[in-house]
Backbone as a ProteinNet text record, in pm:
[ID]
protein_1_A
[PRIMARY]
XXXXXXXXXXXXXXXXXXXXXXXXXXXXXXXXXXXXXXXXXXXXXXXXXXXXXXXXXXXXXXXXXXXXXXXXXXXXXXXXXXXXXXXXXXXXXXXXXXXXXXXXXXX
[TERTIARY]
12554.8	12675.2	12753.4	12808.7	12833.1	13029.6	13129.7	13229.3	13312.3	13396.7	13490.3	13575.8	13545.6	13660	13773.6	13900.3	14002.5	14059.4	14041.8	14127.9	14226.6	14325.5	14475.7	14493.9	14411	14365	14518.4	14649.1	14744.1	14770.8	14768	14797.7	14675.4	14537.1	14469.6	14542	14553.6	14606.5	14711.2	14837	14921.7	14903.8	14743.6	14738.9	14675.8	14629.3	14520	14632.7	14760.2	14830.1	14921.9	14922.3	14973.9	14865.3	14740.9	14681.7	14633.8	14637.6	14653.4	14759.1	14887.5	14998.4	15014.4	14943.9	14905.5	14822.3	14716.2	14621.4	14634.3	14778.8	14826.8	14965.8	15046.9	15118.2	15056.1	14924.6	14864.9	14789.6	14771.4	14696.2	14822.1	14924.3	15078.1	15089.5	15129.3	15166.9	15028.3	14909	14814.3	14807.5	14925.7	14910.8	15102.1	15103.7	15309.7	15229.5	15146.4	15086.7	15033.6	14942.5	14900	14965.2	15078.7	15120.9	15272.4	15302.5	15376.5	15340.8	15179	15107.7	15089.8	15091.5	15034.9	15191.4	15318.9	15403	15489.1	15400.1	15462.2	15368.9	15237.6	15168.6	15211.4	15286.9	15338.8	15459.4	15540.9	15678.4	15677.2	15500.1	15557.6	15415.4	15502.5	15383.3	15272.7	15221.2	15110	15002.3	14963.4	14838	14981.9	15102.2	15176.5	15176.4	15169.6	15133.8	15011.1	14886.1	14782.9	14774.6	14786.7	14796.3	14872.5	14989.6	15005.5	14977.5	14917.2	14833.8	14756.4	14680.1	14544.8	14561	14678.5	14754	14767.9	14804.5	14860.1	14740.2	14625.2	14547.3	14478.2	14427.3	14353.5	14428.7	14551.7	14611.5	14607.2	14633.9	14599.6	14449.5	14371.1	14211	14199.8	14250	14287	14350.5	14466.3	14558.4	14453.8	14395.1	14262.3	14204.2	14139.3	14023.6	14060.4	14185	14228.1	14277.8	14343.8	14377.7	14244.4	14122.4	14031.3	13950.5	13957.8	13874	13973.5	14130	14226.2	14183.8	14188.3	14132.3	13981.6	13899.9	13780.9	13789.1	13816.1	13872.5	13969.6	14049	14079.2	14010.3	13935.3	13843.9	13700.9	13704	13620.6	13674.9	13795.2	13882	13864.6	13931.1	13903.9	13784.9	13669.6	13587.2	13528.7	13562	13568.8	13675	13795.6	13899.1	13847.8	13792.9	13711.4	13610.1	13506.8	13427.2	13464.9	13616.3	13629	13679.4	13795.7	13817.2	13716.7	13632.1	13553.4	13423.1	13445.6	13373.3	13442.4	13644.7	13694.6	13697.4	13698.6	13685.5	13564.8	13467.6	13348.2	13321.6	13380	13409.5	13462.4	13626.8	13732.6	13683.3	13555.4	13486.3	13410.7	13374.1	13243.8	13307.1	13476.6	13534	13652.2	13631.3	13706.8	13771.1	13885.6	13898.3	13827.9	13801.4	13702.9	13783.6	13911.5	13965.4	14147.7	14203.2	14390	14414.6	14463.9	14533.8	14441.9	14288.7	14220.1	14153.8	14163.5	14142.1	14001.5	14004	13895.2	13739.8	13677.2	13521.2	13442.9	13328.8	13255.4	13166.8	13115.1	13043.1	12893.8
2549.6	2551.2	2423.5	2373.1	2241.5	2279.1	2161.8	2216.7	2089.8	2113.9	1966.3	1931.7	1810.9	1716.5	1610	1638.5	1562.3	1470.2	1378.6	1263.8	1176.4	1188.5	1061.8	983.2	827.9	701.6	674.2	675.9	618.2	664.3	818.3	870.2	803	771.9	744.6	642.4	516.9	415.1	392.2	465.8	513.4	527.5	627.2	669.7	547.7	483.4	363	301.1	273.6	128.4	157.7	322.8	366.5	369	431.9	401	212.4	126.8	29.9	-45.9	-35.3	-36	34.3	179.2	248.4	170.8	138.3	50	-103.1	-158.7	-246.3	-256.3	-101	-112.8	-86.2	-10.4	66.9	-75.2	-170.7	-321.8	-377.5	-389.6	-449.2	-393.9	-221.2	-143.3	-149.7	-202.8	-231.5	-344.9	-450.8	-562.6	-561.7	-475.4	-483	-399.3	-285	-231.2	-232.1	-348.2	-441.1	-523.2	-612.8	-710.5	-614.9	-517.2	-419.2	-382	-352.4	-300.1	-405	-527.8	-659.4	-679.8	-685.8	-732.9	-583.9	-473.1	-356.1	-424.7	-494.3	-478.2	-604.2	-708.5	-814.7	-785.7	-690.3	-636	-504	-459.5	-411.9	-435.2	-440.9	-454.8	-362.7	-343	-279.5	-217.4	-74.9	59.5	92.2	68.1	129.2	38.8	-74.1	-170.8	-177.4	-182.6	-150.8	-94.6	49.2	170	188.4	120.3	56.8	-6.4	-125.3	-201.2	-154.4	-51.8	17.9	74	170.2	297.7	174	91.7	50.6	-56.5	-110.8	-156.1	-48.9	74.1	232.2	266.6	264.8	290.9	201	83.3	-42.8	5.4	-19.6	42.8	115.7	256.1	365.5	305.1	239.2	208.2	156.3	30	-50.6	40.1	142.5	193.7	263.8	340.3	433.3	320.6	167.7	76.1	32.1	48.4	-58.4	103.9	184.8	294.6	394.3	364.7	335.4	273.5	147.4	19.7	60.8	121.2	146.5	226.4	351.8	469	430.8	335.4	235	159.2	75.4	16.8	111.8	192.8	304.1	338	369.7	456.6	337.9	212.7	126.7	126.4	95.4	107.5	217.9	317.2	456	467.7	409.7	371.6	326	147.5	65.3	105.1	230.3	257	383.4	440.2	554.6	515	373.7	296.9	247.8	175.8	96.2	249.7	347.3	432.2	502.6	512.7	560.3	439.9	330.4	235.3	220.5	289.8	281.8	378.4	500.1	597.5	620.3	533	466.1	437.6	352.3	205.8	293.9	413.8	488.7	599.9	613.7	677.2	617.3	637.3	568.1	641.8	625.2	690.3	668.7	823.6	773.4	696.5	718	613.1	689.5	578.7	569.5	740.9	807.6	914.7	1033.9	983	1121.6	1106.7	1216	1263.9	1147.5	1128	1018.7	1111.2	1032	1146.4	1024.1	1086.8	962.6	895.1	819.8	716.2	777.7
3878	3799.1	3828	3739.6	3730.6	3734.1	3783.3	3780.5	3715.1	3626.9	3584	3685.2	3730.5	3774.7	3751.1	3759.7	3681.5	3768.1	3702	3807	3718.1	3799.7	3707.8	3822.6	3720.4	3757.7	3810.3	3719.8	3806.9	3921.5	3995	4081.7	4187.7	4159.4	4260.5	4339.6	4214.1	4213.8	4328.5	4290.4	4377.6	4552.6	4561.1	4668.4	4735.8	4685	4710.2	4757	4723.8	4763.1	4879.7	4872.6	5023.9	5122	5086.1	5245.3	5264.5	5175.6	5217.6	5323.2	5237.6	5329.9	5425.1	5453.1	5629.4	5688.7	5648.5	5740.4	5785.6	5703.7	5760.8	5867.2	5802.4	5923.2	6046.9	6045.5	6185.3	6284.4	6238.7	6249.5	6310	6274.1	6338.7	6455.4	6401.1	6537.8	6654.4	6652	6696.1	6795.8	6733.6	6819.6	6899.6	6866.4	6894.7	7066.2	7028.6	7142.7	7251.1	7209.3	7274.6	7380.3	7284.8	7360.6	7477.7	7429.8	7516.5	7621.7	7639.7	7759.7	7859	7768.5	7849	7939.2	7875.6	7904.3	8032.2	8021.4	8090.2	8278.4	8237.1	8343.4	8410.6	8352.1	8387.5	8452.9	8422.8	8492.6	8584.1	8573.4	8721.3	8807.3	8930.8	9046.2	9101	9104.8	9141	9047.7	9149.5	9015.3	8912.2	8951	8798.6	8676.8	8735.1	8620.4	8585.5	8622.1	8596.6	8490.9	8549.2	8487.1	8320.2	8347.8	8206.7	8065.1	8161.7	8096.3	8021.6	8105.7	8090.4	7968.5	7988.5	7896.9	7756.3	7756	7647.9	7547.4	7665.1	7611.8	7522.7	7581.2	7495.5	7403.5	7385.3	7292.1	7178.6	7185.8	7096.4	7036.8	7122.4	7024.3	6980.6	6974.7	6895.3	6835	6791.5	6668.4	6596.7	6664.5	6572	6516.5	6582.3	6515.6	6400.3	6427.3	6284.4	6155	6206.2	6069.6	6006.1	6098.2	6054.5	5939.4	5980.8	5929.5	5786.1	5768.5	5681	5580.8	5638.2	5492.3	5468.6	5559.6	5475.2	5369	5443.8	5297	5147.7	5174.7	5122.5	5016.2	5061.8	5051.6	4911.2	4967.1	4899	4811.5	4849.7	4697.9	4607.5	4629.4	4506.9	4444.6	4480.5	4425.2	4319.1	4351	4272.3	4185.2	4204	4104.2	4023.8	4013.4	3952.3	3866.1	3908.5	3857.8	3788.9	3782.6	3708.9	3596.7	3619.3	3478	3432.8	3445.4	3376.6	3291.2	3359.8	3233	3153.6	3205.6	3078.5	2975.2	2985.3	2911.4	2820.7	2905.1	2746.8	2704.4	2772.8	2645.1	2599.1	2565	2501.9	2406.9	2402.6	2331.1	2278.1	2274.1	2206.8	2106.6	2117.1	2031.2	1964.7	1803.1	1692.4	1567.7	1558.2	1429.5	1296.9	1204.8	1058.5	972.4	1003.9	853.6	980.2	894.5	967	910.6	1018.8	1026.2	1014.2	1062.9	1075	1232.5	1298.5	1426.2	1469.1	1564.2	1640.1	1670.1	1571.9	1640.6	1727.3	1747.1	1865.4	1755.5	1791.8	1713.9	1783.6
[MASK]
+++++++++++++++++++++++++++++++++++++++++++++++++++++++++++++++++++++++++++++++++++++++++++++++++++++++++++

């Protein structure tokens, strides 16, 4: 059994340009993280700075990993965007009205 699927291209659209803009703020907050852990292990002395460091370097790669895997999904959705317009477009192109002011049949 086969099931219809509806999709509104602007809403993808939409969603597409927010998880873009997530996977670039998560890439920022990635390196703000980074350089925080670096600068926590620089201000204090010892395993607490370390330990910091440590804490803040793991955390940074987790930020990476979720911005870099963001823009993939990302990344994907466009393409499926792309390829959902470009076939309402030729079956746009495959239906025409018979003459001005009568209902559009397919060719």
């Amino acid at each position: 059994m086969s099931h219809l699927i509806s999709v509104q291209l602007d809403v993808l659209g939409g969603l597409l340009a927010e998880l873009r803009a997530l996977g670039l703020e998560l890439g920022g907050e990635q390196q703000l993280t980074a350089a925080s852990g670096q600068a926590l292990a620089r201000s204090l002395a010892g395993p607490v700075g370390e330990e910091a460091a440590l804490a803040g370097a793991e955390w940074a790669a987790a930020l990476g990993a979720l911005a870099a895997r963001t823009l993939a999904v990302a990344a994907t959705l466009d393409a499926a965007l792309a390829a959902y317009r470009t076939a309402d477009l030729q079956l746009a192109g495959r239906i025409a009205p018979a003459r001005p002011g009568m209902p559009a049949v397919p060719r």
